[in-house]
C-alpha positions in Angstrom: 133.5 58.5 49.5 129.6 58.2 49.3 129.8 54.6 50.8 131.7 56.2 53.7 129.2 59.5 53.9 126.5 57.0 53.7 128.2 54.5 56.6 128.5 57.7 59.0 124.9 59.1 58.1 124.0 55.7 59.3 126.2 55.8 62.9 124.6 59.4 63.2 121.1 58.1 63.3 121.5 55.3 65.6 123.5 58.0 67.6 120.6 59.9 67.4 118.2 57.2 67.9 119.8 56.0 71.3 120.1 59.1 72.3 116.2 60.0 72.1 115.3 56.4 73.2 117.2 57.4 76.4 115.9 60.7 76.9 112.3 59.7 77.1 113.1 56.7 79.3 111.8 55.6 83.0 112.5 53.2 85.5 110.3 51.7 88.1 112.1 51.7 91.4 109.8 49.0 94.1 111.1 48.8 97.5 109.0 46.2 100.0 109.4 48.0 103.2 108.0 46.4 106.7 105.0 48.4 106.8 104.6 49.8 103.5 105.3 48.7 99.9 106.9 52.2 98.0 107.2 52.4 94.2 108.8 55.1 92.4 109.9 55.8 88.5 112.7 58.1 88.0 113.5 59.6 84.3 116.8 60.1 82.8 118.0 62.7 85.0 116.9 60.8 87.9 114.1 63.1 88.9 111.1 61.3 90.5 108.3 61.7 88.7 106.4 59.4 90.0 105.6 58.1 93.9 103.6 55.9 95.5 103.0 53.9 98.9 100.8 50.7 100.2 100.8 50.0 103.5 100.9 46.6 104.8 99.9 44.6 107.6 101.8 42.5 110.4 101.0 40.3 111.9 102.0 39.0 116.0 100.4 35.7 116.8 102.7 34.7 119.3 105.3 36.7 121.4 108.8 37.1 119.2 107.1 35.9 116.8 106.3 39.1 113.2 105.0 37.8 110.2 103.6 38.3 106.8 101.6 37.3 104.2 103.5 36.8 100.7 100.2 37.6 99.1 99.4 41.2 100.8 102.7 42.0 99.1 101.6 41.2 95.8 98.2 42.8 96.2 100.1 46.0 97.4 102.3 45.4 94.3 99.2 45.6 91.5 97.5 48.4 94.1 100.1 50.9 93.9 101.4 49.8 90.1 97.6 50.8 89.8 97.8 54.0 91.3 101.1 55.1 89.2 99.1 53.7 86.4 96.4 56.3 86.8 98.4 59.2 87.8 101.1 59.3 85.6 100.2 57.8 82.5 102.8 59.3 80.0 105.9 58.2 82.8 104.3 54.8 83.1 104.4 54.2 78.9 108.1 54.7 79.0 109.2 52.3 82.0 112.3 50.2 80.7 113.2 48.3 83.4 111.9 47.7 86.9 114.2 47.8 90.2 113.9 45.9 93.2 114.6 46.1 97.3 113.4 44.6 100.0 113.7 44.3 103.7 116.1 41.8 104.4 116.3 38.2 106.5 112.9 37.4 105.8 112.2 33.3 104.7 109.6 32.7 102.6 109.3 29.3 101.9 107.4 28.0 98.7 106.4 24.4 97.6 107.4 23.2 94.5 104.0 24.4 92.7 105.7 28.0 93.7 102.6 28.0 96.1 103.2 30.0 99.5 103.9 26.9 102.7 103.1 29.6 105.1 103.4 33.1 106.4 106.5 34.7 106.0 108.4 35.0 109.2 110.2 38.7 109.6 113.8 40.3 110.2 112.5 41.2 113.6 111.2 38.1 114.6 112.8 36.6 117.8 111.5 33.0 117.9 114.2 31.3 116.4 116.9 32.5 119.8 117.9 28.8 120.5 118.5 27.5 117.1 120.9 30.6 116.2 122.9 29.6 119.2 122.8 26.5 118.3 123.9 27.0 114.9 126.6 28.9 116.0 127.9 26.0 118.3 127.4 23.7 114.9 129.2 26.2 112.7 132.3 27.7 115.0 133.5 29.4 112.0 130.1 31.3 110.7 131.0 34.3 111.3 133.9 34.4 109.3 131.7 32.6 106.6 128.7 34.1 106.5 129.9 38.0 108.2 128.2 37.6 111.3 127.2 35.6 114.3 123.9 34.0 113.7 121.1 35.6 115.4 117.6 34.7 115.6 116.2 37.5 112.6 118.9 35.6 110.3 117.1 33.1 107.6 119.3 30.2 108.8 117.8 29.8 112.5 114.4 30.4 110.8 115.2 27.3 108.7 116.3 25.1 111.8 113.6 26.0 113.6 110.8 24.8 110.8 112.6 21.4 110.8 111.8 21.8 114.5 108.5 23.5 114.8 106.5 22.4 111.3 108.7 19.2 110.1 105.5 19.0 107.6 106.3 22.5 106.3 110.2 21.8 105.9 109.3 18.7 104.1 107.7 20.7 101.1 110.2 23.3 101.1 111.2 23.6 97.9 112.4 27.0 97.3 113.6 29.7 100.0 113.0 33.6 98.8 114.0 36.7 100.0 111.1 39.0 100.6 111.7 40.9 97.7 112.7 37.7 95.7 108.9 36.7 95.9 107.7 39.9 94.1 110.1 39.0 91.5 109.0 35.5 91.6 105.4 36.8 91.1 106.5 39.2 88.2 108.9 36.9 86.1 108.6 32.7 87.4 112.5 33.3 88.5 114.3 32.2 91.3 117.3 35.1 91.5 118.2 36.9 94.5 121.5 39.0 94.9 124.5 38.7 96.5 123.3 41.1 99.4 119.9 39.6 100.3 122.0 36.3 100.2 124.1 37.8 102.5 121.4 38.1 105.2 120.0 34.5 104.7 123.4 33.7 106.3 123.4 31.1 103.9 126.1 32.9 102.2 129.8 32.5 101.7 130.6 36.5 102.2 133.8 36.8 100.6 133.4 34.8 97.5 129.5 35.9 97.1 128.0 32.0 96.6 126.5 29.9 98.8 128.2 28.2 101.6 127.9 24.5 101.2 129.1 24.2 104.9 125.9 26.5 106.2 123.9 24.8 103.4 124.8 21.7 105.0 124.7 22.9 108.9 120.5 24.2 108.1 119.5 20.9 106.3 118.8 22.8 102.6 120.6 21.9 99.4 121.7 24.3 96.5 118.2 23.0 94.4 116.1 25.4 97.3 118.1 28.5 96.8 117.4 30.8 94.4 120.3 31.7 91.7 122.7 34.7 92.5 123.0 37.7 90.0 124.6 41.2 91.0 122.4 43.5 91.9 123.0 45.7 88.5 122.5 43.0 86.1 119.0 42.1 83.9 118.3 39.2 86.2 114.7 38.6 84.4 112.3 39.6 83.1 108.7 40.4 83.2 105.9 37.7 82.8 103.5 38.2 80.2 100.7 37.2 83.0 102.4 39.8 85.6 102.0 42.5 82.6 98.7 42.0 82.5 98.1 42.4 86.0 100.6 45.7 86.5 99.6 47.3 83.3 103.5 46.7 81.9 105.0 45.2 78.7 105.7 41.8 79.0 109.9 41.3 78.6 110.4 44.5 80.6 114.3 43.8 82.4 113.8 43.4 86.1 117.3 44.1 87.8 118.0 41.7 90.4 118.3 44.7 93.4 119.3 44.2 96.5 118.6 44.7 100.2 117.4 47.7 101.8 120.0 48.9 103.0 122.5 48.6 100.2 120.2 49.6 97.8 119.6 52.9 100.4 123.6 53.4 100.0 123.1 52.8 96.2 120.5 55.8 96.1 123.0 58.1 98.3 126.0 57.4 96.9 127.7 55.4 99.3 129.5 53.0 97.0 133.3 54.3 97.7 135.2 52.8 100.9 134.5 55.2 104.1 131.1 56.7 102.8 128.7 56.3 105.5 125.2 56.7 106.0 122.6 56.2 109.1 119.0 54.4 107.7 115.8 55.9 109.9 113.2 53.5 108.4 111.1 50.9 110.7 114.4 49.7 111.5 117.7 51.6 111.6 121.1 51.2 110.4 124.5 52.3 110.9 126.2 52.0 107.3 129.5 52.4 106.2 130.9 50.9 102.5 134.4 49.0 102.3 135.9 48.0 99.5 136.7 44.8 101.1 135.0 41.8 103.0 135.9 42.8 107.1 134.0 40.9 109.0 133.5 41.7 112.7 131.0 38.7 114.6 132.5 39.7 118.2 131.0 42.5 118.1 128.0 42.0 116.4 128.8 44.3 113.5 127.7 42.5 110.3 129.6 42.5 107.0 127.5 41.7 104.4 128.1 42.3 100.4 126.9 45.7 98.9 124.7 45.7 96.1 127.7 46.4 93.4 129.9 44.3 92.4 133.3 44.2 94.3 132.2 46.0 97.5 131.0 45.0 100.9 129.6 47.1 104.0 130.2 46.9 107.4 126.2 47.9 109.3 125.4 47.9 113.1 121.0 46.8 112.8 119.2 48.1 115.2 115.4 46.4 115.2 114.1 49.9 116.0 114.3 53.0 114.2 111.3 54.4 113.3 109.0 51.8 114.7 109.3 52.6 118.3 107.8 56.5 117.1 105.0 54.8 115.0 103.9 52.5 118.0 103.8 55.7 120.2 101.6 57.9 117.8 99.2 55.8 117.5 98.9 55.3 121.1 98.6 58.7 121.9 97.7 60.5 118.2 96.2 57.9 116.5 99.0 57.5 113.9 99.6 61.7 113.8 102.9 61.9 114.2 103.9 65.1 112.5 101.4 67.0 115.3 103.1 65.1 117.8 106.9 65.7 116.9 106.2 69.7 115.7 104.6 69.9 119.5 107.4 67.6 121.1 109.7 70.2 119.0 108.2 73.5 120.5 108.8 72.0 124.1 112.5 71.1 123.7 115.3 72.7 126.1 117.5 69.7 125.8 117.7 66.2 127.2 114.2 65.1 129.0 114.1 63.6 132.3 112.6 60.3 131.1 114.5 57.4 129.4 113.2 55.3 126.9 114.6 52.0 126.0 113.7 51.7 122.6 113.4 47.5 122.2 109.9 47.0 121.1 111.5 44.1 119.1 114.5 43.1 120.8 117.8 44.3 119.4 120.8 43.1 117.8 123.7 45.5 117.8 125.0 45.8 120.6 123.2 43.5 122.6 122.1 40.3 120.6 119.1 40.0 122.5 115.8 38.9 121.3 113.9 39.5 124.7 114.8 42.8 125.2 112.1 44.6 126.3 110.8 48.4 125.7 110.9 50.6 128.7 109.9 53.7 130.3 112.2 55.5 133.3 111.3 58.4 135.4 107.7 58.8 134.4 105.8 61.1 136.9 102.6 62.8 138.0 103.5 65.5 135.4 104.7 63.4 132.7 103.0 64.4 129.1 103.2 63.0 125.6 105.5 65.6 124.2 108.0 64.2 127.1 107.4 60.6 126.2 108.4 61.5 122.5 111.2 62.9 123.0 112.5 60.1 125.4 111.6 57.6 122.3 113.4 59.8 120.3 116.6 60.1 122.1 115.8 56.1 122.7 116.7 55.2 119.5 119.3 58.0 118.9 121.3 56.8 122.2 121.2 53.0 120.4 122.7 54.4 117.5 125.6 56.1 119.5 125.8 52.6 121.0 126.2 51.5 117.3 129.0 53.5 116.4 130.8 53.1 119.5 131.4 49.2 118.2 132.1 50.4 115.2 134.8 52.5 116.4 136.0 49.4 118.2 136.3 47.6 115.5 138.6 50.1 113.8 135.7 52.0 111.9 135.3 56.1 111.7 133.3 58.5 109.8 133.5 61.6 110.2 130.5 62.7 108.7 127.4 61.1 107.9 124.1 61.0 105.5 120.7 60.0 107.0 117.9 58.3 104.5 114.5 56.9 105.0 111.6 58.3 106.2 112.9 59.4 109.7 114.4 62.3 107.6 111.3 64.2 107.8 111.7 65.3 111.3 114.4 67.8 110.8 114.2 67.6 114.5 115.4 64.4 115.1 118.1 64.4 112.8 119.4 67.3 114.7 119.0 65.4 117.5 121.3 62.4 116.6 123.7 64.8 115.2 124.1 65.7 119.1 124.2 62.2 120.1 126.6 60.9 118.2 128.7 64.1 117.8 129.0 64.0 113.7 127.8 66.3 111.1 124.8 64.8 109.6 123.9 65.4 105.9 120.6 65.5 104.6 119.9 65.3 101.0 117.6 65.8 98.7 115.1 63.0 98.6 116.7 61.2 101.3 113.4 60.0 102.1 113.1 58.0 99.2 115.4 55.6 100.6 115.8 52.2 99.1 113.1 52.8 96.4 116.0 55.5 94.7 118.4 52.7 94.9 116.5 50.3 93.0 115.3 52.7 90.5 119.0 53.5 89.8 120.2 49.4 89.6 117.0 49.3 87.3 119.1 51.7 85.0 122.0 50.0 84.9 120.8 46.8 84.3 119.9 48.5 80.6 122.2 51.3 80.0 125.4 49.8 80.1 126.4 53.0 82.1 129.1 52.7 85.0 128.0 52.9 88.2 130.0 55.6 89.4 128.3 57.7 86.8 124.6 56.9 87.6 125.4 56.5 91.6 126.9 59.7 92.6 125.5 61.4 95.9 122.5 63.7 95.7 122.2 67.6 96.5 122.5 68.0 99.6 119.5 70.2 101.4 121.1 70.6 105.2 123.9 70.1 107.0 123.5 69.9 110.6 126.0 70.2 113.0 126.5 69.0 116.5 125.6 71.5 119.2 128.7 71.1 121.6 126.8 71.8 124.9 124.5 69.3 124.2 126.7 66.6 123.2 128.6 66.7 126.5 124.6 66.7 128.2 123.8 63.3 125.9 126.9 61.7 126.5 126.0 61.7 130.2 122.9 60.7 129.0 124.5 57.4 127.1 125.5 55.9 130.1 122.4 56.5 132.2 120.9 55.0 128.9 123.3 51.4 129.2 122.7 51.0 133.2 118.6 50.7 132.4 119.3 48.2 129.9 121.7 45.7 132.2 119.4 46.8 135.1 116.2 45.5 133.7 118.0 42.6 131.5 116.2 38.9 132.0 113.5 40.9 133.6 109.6 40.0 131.7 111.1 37.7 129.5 108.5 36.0 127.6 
């Protein structure tokens, strides 16, 4: 009997133990965005307690052509680790695992010193238009493989097109990362990346989550230059004792191995159960909905990539501009102040504006597939203002998204109702806006904004709690519900088509 009181006193401790070990934990939640680098620790009830952004440069050199420096993200990596440092000390002693996401397709291409070959060249770079088409003439079968068409933001063409462009460079290729993939790189000496970043490479065998030796093949790489596949959930690696130094961390710390953006946006909403869906309003937008199998849809540009949870895919219609086409404006005519510009835009509004805006500052992909589309005004006159061409950006981009779901309603897929994410959600007025667009109750939730950097945060603890899933991802409190306003829905859907004539109209026109 003592022996046994002894053996349960013992079970009670460690109960007790864990228990307080888990209370006091946080997790660092790092999401590489276009323009800015957010980082975010979240305790054990999933508050934030900490936030922070970097913003980070882009560069154009060329038309088509959007790149990046690796390095700026690793110096915006130590900045805002810095900043979290400083502001919350007590949160940043008890980080127990770090999270990562990233914005997707990028190629950064390393030598086998693990030095940087070259710039990074973006997701919504358009240089690469005649190897995707050629790929796809190589590969018949891609999009079945890989869950889409190739298209010139896809890794693959960017591949084909350094074998072309800088044979030097392709020649001391050694390893191809993901965007996000660097920072872990930088943070642990590992090559990982997850099943959903793999997934845009378009390297990827979709279905069976590994990589496709017959697109390996078809874009000249072998399986030595790819980075090893982990689920996003899993302790992938873990933290260098150099990178500890430099972020003010524990060496060992558990670095989940993430996933893209937008999964790990549906991972901080929820949206892990077939049917949720969700619309992205970051630089770039998305139209998201989970399946619980892979359903591919290439004809009609709808990609089908693999979730960031095990067992799950997502069907997505990209658009290249969300958010961007509203940050270019501001700064044109507000030097960057876009919350005066959108609270005046707001104040003028009595429904659909006489201009049209085609939102395509960077080409677009869903629908169209088109890498020189062009940006546009319509209908400008003597009396135009800047509150008028705001809202015509703004129903720009809300018209592509009703184009968005109009192919996905083609391809057999509904929803009903949707959540919004990223920073878009700020503008209470816009999201109103698209809910009149596209004729669906949208949800807003609390810290919706947060976006990807939630959903890492939350992979970061589950790669150390051994929790399921379901149980850490559930869907936030939701703050608003907006519904549709009928009248105006019948005025915007006249609006849609007005919106699609500009675009054939002016197609091939400018090209560069």
């Amino acid at each position: 009997m003592p022996v046994n009181c002894s053996v349960d006193k013992g079970w009670n401790d460690l109960f007790i133990w864990a228990t307080m070990a888990f209370s006091i934990s946080t997790y660092l939640g790092i999401d590489l965005g276009t323009t800015t680098l957010k980082c975010i620790i979240t305790d054990h009830k999933q508050r934030v307690v900490g936030l922070t952004e970097v913003k980070l440069p882009i560069a154009r050199p060329q038309p088509l052509w959007s790149e990046q420096n690796p390095k700026d993200w690793w110096a915006g990596l130590q900045k805002a680790c810095k900043i979290l440092r400083f502001k919350h000390r007590n949160e940043w002693s008890r980080i127990s695992a770090i999270g990562l996401s990233g914005q997707m397709h990028g190629a950064v291409a390393l030598d086998a010193a693990g030095e940087v070959l070259r710039p990074a060249i973006l997701w919504n770079d358009g240089r690469a238009w005649l190897e995707a088409a050629d790929l796809n003439k190589k590969v018949p079968t891609i999009g079945q493989i890989a869950g889409v068409t190739a298209v010139a933001g896809f890794t693959a063409p960017k591949l084909l097109w350094l074998q072309a462009h800088e044979p030097k460079i392709f020649k001391r290729l050694a390893m191809l990362l993901a965007p996000k993939d660097f920072l872990r790189f930088k943070m642990s000496n590992a090559f990982i990346t997850d099943p959903c970043d793999a997934s845009g490479m378009l390297l990827l065998d979709v279905g069976q989550r590994k990589w496709s030796p017959v697109l390996m093949e078809a874009c000249g790489i072998k399986l030595e230059n790819l980075p090893r596949i982990d689920e996003g959930l899993k302790a992938s690696a873990q933290l260098s004792k150099s990178a500890a130094h430099l972020l003010g961390l524990p060496s060992g710390l558990p670095i989940a191995a993430g996933a893209g953006d937008a999964a790990a946006s549906a991972i901080g909403i929820g949206a892990i159960h077939d049917g949720d869906g969700f619309i992205s309003l970051g630089t770039s937008a998305q139209y998201f909905v989970t399946t619980k199998n892979f359903r591919p849809r290439p004809e009609q540009m709808i990609q089908a990539p693999c979730h960031g949870l095990p067992d799950l895919w997502y069907q997505v219609a990209a658009l290249l501009n969300g958010a961007g086409p509203l940050n270019w404006l501001s700064e044109i005519l507000q030097g960057g102040n876009i919350q005066n510009l959108l609270q005046r835009t707001q104040r003028r509004y009595h429904g659909p504006g006489r201009i049209l805006f085609l939102p395509y500052l960077s080409g677009e992909r869903t629908p169209h597939n088109d890498p020189h589309a062009r940006a546009a005004f319509h209908g400008l006159h003597a009396g135009t203002t800047p509150e008028d061409l705001a809202l015509a950006v703004l129903e720009g981009v809300a018209l592509s998204l009703a184009d968005c779901q109009d192919v996905l309603e083609q391809s057999g897929t509904r929803v009903a109702e949707l959540l919004v994410v990223g920073g878009g959600t700020r503008s209470r007025f816009w999201v109103q806006l698209i809910a009149n667009v596209l004729k669906r109750r949208i949800t807003i939730c609390k810290g919706a904004e947060l976006g990807a950097a939630f959903g890492a945060a939350r992979l970061a603890r589950l790669a150390v709690s051994g929790e399921a899933p379901a149980e850490v991802c559930s869907k936030p409190k939701p703050l608003m519900r907006l519904e549709p306003d009928p009248a105006l829905s019948k005025a915007y859907a006249d609006r849609l088509g007005d919106f699609r004539a500009l675009y054939g109209a002016l197609k091939g026109i400018g090209n560069v």
